[in-house]
mmCIF file as Biopython writes it, N, C-alpha, C and O atoms, coordinates in Angstrom:
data_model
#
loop_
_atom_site.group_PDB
_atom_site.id
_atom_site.type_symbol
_atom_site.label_atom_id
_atom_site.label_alt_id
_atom_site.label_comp_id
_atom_site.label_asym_id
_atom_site.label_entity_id
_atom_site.label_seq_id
_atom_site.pdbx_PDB_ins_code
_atom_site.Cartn_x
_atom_site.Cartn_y
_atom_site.Cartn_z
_atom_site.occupancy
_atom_site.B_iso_or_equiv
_atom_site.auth_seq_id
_atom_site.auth_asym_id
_atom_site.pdbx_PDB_model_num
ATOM 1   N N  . UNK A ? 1  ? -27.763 -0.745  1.881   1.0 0.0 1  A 1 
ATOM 2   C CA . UNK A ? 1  ? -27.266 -0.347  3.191   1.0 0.0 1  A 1 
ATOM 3   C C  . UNK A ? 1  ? -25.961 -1.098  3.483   1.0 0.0 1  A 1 
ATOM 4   O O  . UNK A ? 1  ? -25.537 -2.014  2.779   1.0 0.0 1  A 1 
ATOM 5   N N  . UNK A ? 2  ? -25.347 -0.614  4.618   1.0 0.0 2  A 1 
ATOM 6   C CA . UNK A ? 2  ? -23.704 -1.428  5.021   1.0 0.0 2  A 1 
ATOM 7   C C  . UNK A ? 2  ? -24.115 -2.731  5.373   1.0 0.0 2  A 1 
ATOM 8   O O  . UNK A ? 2  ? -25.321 -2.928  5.516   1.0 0.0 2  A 1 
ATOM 9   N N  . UNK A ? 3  ? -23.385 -3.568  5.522   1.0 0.0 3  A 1 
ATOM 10  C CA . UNK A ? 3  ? -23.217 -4.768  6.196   1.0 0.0 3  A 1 
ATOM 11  C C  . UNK A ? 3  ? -23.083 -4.834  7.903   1.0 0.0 3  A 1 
ATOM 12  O O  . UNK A ? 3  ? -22.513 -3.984  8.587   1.0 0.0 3  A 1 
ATOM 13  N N  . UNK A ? 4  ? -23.663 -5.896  8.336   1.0 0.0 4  A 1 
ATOM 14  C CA . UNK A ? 4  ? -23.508 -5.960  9.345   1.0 0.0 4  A 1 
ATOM 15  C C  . UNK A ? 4  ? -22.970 -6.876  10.228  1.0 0.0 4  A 1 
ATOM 16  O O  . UNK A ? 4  ? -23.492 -7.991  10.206  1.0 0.0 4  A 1 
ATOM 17  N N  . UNK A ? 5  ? -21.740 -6.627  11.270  1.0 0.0 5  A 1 
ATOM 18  C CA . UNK A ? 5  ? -21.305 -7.820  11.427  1.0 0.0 5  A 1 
ATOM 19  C C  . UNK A ? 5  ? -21.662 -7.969  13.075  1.0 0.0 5  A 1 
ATOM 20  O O  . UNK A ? 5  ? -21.591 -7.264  14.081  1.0 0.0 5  A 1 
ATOM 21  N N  . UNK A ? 6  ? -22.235 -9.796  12.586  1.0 0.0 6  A 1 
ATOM 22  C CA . UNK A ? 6  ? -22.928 -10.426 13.497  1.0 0.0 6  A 1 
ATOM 23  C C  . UNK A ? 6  ? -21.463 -11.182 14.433  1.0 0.0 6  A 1 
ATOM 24  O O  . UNK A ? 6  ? -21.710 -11.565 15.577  1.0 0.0 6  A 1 
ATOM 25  N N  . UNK A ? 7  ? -20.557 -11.292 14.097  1.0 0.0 7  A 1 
ATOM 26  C CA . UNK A ? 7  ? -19.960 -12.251 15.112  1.0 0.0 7  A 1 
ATOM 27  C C  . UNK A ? 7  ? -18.015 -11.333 14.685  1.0 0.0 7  A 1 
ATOM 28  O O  . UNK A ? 7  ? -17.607 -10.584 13.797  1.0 0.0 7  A 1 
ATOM 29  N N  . UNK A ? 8  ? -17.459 -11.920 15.784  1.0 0.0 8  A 1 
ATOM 30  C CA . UNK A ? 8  ? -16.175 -11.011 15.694  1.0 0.0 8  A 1 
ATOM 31  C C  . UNK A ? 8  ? -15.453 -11.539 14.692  1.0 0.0 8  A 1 
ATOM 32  O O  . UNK A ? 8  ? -14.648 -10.806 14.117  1.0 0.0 8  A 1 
ATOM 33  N N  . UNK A ? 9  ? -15.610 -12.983 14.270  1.0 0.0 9  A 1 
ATOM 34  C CA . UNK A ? 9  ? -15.303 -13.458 13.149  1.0 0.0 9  A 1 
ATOM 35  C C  . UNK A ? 9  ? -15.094 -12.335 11.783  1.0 0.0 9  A 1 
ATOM 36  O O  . UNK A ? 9  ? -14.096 -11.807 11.295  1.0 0.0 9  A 1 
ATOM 37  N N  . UNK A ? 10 ? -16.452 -12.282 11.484  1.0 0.0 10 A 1 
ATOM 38  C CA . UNK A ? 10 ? -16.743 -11.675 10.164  1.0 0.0 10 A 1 
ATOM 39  C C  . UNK A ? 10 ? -16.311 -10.425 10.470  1.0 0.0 10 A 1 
ATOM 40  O O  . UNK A ? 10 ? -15.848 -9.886  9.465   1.0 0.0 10 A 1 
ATOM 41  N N  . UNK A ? 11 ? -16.255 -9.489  11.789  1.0 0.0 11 A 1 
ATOM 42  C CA . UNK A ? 11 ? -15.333 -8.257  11.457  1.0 0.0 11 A 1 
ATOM 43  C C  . UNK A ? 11 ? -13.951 -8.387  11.637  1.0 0.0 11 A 1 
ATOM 44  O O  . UNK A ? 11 ? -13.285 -7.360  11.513  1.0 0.0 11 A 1 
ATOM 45  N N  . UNK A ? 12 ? -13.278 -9.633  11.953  1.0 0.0 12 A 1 
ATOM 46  C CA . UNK A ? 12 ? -11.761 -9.702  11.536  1.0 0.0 12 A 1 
ATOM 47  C C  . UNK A ? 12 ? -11.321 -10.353 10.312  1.0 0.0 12 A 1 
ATOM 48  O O  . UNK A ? 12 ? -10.131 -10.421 10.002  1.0 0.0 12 A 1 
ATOM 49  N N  . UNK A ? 13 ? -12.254 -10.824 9.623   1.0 0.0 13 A 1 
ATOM 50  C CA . UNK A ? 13 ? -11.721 -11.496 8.584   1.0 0.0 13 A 1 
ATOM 51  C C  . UNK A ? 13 ? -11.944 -10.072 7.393   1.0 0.0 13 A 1 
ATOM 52  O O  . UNK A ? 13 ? -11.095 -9.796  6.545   1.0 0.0 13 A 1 
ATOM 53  N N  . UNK A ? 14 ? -13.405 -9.218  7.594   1.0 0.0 14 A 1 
ATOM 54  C CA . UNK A ? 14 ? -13.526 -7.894  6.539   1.0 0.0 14 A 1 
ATOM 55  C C  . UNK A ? 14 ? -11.771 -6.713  7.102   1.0 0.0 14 A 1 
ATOM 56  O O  . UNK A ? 14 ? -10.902 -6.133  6.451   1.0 0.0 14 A 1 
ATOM 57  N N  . UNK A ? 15 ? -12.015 -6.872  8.388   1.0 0.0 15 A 1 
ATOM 58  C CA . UNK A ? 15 ? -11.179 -6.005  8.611   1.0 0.0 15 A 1 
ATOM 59  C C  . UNK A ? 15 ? -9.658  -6.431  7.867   1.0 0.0 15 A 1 
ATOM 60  O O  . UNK A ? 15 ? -9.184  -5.723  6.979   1.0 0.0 15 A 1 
ATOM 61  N N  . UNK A ? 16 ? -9.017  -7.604  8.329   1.0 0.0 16 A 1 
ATOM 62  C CA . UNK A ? 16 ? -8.113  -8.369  7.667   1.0 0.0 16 A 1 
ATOM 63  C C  . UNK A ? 16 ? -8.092  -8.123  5.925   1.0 0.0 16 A 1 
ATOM 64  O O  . UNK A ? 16 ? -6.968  -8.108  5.423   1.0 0.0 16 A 1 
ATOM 65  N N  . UNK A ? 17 ? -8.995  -7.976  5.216   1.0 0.0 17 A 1 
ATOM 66  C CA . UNK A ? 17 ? -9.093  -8.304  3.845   1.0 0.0 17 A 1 
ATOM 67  C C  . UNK A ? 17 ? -8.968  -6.799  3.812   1.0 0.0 17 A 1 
ATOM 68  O O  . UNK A ? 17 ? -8.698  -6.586  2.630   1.0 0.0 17 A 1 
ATOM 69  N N  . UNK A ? 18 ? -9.015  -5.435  4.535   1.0 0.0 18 A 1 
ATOM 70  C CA . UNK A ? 18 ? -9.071  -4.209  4.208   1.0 0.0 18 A 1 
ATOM 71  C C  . UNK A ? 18 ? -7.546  -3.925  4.143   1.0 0.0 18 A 1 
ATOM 72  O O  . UNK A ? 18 ? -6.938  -3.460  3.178   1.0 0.0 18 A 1 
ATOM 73  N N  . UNK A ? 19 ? -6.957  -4.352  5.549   1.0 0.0 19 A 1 
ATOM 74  C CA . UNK A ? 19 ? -5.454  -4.103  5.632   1.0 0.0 19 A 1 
ATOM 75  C C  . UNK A ? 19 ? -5.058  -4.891  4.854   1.0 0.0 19 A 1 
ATOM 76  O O  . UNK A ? 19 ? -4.213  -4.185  4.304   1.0 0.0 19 A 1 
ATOM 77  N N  . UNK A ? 20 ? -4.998  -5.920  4.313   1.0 0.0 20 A 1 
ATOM 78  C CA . UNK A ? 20 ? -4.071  -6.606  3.062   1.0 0.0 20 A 1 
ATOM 79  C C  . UNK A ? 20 ? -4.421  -5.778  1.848   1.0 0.0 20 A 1 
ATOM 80  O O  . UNK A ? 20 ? -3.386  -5.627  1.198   1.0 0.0 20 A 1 
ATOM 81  N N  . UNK A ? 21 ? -5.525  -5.132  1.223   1.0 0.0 21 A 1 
ATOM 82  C CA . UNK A ? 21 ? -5.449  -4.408  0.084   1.0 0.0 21 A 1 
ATOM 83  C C  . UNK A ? 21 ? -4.606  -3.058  0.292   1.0 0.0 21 A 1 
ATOM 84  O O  . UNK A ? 21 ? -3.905  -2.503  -0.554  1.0 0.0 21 A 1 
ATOM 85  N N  . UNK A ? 22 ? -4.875  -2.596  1.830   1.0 0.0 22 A 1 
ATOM 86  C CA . UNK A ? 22 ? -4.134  -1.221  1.980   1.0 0.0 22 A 1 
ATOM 87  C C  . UNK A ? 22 ? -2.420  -1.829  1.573   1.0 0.0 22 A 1 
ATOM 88  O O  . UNK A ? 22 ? -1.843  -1.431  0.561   1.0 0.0 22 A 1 
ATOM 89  N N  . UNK A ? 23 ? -1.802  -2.809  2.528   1.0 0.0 23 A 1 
ATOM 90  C CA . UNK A ? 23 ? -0.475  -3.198  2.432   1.0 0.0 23 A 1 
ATOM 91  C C  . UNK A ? 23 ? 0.299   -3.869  0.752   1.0 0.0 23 A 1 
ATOM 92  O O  . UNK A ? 23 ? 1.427   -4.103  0.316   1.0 0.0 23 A 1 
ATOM 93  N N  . UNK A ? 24 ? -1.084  -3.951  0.286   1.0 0.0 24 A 1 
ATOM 94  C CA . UNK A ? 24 ? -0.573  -4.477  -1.373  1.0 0.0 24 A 1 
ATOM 95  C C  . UNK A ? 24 ? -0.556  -2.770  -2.001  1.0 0.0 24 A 1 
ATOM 96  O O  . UNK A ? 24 ? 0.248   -2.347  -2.831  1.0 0.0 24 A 1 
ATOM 97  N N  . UNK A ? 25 ? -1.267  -2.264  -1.583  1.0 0.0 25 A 1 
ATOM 98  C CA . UNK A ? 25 ? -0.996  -0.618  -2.193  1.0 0.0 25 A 1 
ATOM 99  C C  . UNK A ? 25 ? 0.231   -0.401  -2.051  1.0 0.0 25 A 1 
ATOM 100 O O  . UNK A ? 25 ? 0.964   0.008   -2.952  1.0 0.0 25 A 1 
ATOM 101 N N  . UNK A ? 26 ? 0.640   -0.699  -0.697  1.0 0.0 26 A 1 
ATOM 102 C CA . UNK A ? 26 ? 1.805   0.513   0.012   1.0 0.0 26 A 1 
ATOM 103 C C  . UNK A ? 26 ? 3.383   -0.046  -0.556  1.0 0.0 26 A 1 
ATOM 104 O O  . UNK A ? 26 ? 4.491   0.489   -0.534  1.0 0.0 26 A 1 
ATOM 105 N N  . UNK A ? 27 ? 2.753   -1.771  -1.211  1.0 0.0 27 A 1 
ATOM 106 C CA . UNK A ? 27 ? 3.556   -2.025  -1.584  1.0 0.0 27 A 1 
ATOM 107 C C  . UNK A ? 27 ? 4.466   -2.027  -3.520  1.0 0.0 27 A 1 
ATOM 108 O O  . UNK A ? 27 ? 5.544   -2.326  -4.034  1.0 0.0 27 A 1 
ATOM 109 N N  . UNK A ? 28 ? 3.052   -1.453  -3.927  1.0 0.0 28 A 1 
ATOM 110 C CA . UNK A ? 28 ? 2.960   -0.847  -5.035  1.0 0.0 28 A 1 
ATOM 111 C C  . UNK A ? 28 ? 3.380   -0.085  -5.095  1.0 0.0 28 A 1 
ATOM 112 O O  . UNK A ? 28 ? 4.325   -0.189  -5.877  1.0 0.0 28 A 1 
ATOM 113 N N  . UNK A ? 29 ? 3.217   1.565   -4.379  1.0 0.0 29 A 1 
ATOM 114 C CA . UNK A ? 29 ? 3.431   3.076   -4.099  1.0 0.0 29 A 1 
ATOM 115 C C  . UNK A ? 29 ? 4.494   3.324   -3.537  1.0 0.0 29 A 1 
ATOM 116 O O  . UNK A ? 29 ? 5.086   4.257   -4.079  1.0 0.0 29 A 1 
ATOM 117 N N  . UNK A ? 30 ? 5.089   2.823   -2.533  1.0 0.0 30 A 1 
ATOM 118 C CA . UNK A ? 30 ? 6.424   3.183   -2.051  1.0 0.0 30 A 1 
ATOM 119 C C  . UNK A ? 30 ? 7.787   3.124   -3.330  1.0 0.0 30 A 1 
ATOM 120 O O  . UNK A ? 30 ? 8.771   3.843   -3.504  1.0 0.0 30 A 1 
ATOM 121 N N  . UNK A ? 31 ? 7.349   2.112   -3.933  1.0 0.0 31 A 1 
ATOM 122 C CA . UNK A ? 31 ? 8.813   1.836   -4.831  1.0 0.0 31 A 1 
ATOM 123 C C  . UNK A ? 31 ? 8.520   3.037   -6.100  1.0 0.0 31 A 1 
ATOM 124 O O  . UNK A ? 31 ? 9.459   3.758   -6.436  1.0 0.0 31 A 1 
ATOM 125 N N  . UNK A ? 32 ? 7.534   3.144   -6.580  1.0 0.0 32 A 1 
ATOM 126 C CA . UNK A ? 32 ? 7.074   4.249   -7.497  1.0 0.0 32 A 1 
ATOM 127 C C  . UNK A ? 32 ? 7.472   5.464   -7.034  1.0 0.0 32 A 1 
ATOM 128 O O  . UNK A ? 32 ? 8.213   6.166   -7.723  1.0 0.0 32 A 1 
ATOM 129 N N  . UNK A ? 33 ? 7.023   5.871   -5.789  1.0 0.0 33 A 1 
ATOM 130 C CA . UNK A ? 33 ? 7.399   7.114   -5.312  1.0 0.0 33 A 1 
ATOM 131 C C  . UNK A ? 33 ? 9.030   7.312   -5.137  1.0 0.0 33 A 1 
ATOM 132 O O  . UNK A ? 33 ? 9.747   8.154   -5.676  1.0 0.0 33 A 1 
ATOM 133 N N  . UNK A ? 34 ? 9.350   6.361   -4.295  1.0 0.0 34 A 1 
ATOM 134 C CA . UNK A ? 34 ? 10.992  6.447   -4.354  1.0 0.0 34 A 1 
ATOM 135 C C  . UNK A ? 34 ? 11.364  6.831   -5.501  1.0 0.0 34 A 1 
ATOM 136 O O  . UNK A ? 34 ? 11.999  7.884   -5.550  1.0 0.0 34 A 1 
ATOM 137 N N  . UNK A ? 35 ? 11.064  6.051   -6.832  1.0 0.0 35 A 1 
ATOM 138 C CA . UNK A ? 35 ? 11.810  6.453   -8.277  1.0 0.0 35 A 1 
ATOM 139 C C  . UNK A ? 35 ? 10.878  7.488   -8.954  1.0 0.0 35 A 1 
ATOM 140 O O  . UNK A ? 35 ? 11.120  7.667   -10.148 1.0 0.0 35 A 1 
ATOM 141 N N  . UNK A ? 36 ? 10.012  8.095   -8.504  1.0 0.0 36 A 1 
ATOM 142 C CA . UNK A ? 36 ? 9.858   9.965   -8.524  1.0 0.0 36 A 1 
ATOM 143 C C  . UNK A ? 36 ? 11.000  10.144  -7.894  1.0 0.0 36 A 1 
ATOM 144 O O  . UNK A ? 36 ? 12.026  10.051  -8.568  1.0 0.0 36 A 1 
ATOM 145 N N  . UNK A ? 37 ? 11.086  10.400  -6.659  1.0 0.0 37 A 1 
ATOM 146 C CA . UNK A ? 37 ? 12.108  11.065  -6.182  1.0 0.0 37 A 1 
ATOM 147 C C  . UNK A ? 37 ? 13.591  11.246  -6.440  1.0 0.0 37 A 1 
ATOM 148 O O  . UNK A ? 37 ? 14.239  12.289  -6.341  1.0 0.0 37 A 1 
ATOM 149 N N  . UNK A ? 38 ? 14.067  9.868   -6.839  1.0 0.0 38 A 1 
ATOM 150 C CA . UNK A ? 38 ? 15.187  10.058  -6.985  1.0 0.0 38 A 1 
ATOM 151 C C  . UNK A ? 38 ? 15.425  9.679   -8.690  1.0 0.0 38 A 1 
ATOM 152 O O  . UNK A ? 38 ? 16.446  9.142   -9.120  1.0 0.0 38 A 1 
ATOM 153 N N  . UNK A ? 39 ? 14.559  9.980   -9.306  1.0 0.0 39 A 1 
ATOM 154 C CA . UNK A ? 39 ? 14.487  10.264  -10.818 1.0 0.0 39 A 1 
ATOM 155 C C  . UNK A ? 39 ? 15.403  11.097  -11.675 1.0 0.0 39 A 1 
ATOM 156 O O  . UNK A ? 39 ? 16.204  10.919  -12.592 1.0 0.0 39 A 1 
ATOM 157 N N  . UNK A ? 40 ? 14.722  12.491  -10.667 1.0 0.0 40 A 1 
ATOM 158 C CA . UNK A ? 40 ? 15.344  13.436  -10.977 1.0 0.0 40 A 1 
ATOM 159 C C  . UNK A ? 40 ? 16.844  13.894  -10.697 1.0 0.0 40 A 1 
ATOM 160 O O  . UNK A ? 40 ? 17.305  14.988  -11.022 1.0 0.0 40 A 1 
ATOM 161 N N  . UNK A ? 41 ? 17.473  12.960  -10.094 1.0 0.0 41 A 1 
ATOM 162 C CA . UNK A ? 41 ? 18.565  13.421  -9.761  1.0 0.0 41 A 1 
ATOM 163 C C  . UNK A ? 41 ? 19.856  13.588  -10.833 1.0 0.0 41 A 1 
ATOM 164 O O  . UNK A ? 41 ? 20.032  12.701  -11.668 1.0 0.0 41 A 1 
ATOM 165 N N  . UNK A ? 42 ? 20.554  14.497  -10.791 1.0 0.0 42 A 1 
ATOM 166 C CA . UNK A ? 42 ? 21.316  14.374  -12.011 1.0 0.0 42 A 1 
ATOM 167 C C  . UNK A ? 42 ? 22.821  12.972  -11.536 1.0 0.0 42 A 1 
ATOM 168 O O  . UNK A ? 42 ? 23.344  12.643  -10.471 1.0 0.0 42 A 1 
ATOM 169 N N  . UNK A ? 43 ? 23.005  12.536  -12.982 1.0 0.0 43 A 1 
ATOM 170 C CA . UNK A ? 43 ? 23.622  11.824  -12.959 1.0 0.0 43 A 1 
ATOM 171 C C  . UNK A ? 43 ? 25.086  12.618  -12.920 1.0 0.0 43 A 1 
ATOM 172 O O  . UNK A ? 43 ? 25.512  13.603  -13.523 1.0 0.0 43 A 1 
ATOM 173 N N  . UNK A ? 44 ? 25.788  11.503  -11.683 1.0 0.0 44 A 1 
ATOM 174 C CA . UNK A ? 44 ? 27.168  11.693  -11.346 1.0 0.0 44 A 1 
ATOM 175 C C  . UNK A ? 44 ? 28.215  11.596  -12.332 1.0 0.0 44 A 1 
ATOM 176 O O  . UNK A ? 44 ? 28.318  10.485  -12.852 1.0 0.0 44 A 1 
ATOM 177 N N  . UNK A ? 45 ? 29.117  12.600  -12.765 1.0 0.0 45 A 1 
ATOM 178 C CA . UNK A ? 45 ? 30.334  11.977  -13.507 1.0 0.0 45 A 1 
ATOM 179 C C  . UNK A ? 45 ? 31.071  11.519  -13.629 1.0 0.0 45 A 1 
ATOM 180 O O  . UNK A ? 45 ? 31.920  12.410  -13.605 1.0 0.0 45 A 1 
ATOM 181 N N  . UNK A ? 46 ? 31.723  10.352  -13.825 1.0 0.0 46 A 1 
ATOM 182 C CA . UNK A ? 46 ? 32.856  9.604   -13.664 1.0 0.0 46 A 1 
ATOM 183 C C  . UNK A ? 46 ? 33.916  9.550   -14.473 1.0 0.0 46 A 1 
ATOM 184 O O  . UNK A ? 46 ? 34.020  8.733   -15.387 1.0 0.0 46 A 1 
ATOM 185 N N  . UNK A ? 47 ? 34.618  10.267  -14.234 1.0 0.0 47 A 1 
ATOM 186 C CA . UNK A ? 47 ? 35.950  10.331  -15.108 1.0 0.0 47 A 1 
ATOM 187 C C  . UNK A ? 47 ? 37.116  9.234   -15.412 1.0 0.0 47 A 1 
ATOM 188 O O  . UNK A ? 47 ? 38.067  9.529   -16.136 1.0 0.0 47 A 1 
#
């Protein structure tokens, strides 16, 4: 069964430990996605 939290403690410290894994994602995924995106772009010519 879930856990249960007995004091506000233990649901800010689970809650806390949820948003730091989400923000280590976002900080993984944003830079990846950017270089999808601009991957494809064709390269400029410089004469």
């Amino acid at each position: 069964m879930g856990s249960v939290y007995y004091t506000l403690q233990d649901f800010i410290t689970h809650t806390e430990l949820f948003i730091y894994l989400l923000m280590a994602g976002a900080l993984v995924a944003l830079p990846l996605f950017w270089r999808f995106l601009t991957g494809r772009d064709e390269k400029k010519r410089t004469y």
